[in-house]
N, C-alpha and C positions, 0 to 999 in steps of 0.2 A: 549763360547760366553760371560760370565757372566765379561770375563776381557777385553772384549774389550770396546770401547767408541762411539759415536756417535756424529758428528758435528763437525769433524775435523777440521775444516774449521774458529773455534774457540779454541775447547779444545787442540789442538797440543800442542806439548811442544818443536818442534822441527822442523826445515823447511825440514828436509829430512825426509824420511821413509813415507809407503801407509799406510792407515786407514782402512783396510777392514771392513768399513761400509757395510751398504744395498746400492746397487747402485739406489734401488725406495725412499728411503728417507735419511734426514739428510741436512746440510745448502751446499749450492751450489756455493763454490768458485772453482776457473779453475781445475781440477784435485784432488779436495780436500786440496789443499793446504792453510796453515795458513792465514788467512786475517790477514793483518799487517800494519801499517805506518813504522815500522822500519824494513829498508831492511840491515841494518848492519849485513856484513854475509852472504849476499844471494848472488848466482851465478845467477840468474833469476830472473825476477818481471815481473809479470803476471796483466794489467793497462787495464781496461776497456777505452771507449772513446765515450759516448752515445751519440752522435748528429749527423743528419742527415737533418740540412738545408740547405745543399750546393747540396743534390740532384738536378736532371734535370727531372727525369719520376716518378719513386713513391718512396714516401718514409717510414719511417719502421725502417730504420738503427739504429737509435737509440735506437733499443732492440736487438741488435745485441749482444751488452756484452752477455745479459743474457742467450740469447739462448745457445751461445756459452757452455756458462759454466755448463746451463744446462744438453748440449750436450757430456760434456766431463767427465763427474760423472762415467761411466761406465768404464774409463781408470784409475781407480785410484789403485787398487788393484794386478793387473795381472804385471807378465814381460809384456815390450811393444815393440809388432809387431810394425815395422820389424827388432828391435835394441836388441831382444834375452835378454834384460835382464830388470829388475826395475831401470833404471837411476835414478828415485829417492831415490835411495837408499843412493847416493851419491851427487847428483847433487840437492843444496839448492836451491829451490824453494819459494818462498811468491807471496801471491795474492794481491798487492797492494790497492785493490777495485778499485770504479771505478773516473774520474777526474769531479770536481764540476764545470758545466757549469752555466753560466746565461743565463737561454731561452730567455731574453727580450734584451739580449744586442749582438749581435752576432758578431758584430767587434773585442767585448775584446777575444773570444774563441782562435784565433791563438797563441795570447801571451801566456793565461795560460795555453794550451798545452805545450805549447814550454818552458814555466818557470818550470810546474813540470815534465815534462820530464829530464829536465836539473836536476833539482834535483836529480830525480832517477840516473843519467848517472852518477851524479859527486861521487856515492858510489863504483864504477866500474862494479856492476852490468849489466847485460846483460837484452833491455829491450824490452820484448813482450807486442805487446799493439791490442787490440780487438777493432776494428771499430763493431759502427759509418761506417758513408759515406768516400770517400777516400779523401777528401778533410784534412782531419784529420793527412794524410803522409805529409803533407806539413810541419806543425809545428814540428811532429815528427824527420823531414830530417835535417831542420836546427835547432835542440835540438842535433842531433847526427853529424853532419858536424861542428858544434863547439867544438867538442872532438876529432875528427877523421881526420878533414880538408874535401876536396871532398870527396860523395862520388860515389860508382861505383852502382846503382842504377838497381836490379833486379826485373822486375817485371810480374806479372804473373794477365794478363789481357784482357778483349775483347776489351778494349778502350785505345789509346795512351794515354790520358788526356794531349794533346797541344795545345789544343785550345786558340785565344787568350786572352790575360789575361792582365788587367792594373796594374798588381801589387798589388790591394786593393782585387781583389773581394775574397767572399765567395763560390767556385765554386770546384766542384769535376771532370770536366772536362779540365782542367787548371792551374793545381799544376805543373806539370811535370817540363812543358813548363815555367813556370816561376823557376823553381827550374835549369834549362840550362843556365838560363839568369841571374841569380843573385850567379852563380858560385855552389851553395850546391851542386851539383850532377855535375860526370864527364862524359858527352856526349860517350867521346869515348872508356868507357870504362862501360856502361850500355848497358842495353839489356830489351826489350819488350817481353814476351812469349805469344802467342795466339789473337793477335790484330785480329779483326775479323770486322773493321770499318776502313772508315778515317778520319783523319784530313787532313787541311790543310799543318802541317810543320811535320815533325819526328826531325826535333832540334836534329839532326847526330845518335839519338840514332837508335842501331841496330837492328830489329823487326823480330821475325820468326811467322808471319802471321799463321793463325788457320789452314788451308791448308796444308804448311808446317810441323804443330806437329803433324797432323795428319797422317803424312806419315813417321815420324820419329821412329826413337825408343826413347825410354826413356834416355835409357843412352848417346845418339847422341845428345840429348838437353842438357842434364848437360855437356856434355863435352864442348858444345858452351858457354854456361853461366861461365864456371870456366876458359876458353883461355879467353872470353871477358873483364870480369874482371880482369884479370892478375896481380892477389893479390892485388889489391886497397880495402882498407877498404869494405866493401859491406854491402845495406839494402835492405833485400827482403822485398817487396811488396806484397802480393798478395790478389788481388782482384778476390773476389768470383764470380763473372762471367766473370771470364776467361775459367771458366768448365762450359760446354753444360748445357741448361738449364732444361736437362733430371739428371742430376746430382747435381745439383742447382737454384731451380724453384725460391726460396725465395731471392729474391733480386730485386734493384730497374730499374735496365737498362740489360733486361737478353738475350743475342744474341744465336741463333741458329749458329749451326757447330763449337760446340768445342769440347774440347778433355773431355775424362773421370774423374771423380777422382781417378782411379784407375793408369792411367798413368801419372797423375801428382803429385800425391803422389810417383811415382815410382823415378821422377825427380827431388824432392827434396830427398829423401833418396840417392840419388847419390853425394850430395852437401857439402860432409862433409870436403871437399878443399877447400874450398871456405870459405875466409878469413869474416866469415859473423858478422860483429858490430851491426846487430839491424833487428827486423824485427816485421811486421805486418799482420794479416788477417783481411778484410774490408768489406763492403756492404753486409751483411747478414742481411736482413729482412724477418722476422720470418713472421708476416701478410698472406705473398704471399708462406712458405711454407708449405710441404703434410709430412704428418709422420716426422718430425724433420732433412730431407733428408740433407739439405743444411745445417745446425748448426752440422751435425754430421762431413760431411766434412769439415767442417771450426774448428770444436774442431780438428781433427785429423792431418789439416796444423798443428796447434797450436804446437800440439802433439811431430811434425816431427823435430818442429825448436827446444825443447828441445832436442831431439835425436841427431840430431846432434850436438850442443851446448855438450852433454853430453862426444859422442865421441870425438869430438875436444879435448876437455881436458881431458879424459880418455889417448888420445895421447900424451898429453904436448902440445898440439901445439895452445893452448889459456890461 
């Protein structure tokens, strides 16, 4: 023990390789990885997104990074279920911290997502980014649709978010729908998983209703999700209550009759065809959750898009 180190999270010397720290203490960035500004090198950037003014019922989101990462401290050591081996072992990781908001000013928030996102994109890195409310995909979408062109838009949700929108507002139920209409996303080639509400419009995207996954198998949704996008660049989404809120208490707008984490975890481990350029986990608010339930599923989505990211290019095929 006397050679190992603690605080990984600073002392690293290297974006790849685990820390077997203590998983009860030590500095708590996503998986233990190096906090850095220079992502030169990294196949991954790990980008908190602390703001939650565009909420509609409670809000919270904005300690969503932290939970997360909190949450994810226990993953840092082990080969990682269900990918059989240490992907960090090889797959360079950094934990960007998290993006500097001005609480007072809430119009400029869109841009400087979307400026430093851009920045991270233009290193070729791959960019995981920890909501914050979902309002926050928006700037993320068109930061990654300015590198990619459309794109093919997965998401994993209790709410379409189409609601209408003037173009300006701050609104987490209305990104979508505006992201149809100013071209960043391609209608006919996205997909909704677990909508368990309505709107007004579906803006042509395809939706398998909560009903629906409920009756599916796991692998019967991925196979939808990987024909619907039909290799068009893709950004997964996924908003944390899209799973029942017996599996995700802690968040802001939480709908009864969804599916499990265990089978939507199952769905993205299926994904690893799916030509996927960018992705996010959203609206975890820790306030409203019990034993850490909801930040442990929303670290392990986190978890799942490095896994896959991992195999991709363990295949060549990224």
């Amino acid at each position: 023990m006397a050679s190992k180190s603690i605080d990984n999270a600073f002392t690293a010397k290297s974006a790849v390789g685990a820390s077997y720290e203590p998983t009860y203490a030590g500095a708590l960035s996503f998986m233990r990885r190096r906090y850095t500004k220079n992502v030169k090198g990294a196949d991954a950037v790990v980008w908190g997104i602390p703001f939650d003014a565009a909420v509609t019922n409670r809000p919270g989101a904005r300690f969503g990074p932290q939970a997360i990462r909190r949450a994810s401290a226990i993953m840092d050591n082990d080969a990682q279920y269900p990918f059989a081996d240490d992907f960090l072992e090889r797959l360079a990781v950094v934990d960007y911290g998290d993006c500097l908001l001005d609480s007072g000013n809430h119009q400029k928030t869109p841009a400087t997502i979307e400026r430093e996102a851009a920045k991270i994109l233009k290193s070729g890195a791959f960019l995981l980014s920890l909501g914050g409310d979902h309002f926050v995909t928006w700037p993320l979408l068109k930061a990654h649709a300015a590198r990619h062109g459309p794109l093919a838009l997965v998401q994993f949700d209790a709410h379409q978010d189409t609601w209408p929108d003037d173009g300006k507002r701050i609104d987490h139920g209305s990104f979508v729908g505006r992201a149809v209409r100013e071209g960043v996303i391609d209608p006919d080639t996205s997909i909704q998983i677990g909508i368990r509400t309505h709107a007004p419009e579906d803006c042509g995207i395809k939706m398998l209703y909560g009903w629906e996954v409920e009756e599916m198998k796991a692998s019967d949704i991925a196979y939808q999700i990987i024909e619907r996008t039909n290799g068009r660049p893709a950004y997964i989404t996924f908003d944390i209550d899209c799973l029942d809120p017996a599996f995700a208490p802690g968040t802001g707008t939480p709908v009864s009759g969804g599916p499990s984490s265990a089978r939507m975890l199952s769905v993205l481990r299926q994904l690893d065809r799916l030509n996927i350029v960018g992705a996010d986990v959203v609206e975890v608010a820790p306030a409203y959750d019990h034993a850490d339930i909801t930040a442990i599923a929303a670290s392990n989505i986190a978890m799942y898009y490095l896994g896959i990211l991992a195999a991709r290019r363990a295949r060549g095929i990224d």
